[in-house]
C-alpha positions as CSV (number, residue, x, y, z in Angstrom):
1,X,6.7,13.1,13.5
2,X,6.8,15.6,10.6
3,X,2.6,14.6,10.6
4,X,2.6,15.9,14.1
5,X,4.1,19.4,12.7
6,X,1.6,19.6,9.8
7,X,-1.1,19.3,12.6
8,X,0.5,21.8,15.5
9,X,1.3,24.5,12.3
10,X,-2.7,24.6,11.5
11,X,-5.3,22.4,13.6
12,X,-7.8,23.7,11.2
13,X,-6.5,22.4,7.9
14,X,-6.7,18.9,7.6
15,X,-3.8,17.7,5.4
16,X,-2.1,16.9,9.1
17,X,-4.7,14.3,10.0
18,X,-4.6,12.6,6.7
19,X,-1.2,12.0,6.4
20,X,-0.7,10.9,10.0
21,X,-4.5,8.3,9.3
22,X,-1.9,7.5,6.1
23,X,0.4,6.4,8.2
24,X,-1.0,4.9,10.9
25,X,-2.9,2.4,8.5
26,X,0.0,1.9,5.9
27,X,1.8,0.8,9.5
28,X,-1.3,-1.5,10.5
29,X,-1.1,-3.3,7.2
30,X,2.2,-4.2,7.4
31,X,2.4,-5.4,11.0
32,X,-1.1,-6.9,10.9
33,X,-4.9,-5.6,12.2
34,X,-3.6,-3.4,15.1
35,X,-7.0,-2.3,16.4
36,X,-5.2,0.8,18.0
37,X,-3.7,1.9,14.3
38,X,-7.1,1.3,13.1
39,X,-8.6,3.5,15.9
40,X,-5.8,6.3,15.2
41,X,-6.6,6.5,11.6
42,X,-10.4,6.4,11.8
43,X,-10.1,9.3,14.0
44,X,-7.4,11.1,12.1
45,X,-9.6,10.7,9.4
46,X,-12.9,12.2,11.1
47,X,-10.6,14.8,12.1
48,X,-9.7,15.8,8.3
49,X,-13.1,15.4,6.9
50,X,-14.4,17.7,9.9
51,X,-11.2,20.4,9.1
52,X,-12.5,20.3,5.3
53,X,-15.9,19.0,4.8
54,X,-16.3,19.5,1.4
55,X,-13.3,17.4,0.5
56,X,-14.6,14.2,-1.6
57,X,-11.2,12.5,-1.9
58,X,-11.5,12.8,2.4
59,X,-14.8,11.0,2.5
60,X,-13.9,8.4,-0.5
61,X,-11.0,8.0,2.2
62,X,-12.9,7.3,5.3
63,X,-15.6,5.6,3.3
64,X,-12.5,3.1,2.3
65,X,-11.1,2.6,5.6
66,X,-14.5,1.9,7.4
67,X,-15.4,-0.5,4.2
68,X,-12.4,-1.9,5.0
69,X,-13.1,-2.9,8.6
70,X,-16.3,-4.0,8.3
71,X,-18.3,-0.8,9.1
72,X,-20.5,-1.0,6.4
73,X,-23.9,1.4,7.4
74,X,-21.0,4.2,8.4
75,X,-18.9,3.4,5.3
76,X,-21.8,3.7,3.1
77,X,-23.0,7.3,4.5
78,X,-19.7,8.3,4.2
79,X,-19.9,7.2,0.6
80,X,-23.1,8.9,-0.2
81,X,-21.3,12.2,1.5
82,X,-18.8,11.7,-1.6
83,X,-20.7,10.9,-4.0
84,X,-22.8,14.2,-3.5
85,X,-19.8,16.4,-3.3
86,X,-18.2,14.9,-6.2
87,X,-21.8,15.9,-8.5
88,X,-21.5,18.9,-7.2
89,X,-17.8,19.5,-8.3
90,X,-18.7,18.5,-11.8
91,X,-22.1,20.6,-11.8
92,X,-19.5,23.8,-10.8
93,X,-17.1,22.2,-13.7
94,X,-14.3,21.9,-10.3
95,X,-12.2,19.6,-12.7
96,X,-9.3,19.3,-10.2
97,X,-11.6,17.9,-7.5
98,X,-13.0,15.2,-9.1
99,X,-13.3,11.8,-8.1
100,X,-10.7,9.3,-10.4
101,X,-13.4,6.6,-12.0
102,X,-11.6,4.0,-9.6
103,X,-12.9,6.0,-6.4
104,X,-16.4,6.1,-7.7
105,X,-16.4,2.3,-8.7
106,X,-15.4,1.7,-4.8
107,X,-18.0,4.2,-3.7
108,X,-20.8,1.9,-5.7
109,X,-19.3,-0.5,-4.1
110,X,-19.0,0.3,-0.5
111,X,-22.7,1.9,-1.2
112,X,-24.6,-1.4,-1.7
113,X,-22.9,-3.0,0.9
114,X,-24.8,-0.3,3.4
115,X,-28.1,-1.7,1.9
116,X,-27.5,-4.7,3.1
117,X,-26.9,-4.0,6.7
């Protein structure tokens, strides 16, 4: 519910939709695939990335969750979104919005497996 206010309090900010795409797959994960969590969260997720496009930690996320489910081509462009806003954060020496070394292991990752679809 308190996802819900984030998102009525500013449609155009995006930390809403993240926390409620949290949620919703935290919830999926616990009580098994739910197809209609996973829906939820991909789309909550679009939602943030579209509010704040130039957020790498939101496109590492939906990179993650689409990886996740087997959406390899879509997780991989998402990935190579990332990956390019995270070179440019360091070119502009944005320290605080950069990837962790974790994220862009997973984003190597999740990019070879979009070769190979």
């Amino acid at each position: 519910d308190g996802c819900n206010h984030l998102i009525d309090a500013d449609r155009r900010s995006g930390t809403g939709y993240y926390f409620r795409s949290r949620v919703a797959d935290s919830v999926r994960n616990v009580i098994g695939n739910g197809s209609d969590l996973f829906r939820q969260a991909h789309l909550d997720l679009q939602q943030a990335v579209e509010c704040d496009p130039s957020n790498s930690d939101l496109w590492f996320e939906l990179s993650d969750l689409q990886y996740r489910e087997g959406l390899f081509a879509e997780a991989s462009t998402a990935a190579d979104r990332a990956t390019e806003i995270d070179a440019v954060n360091r070119i502009w020496g944005h320290v605080d919005q950069y990837l962790a070394e974790e994220k862009i292991q997973r984003l190597e990752l999740i990019q070879r497996s979009g070769d190979n679809d």
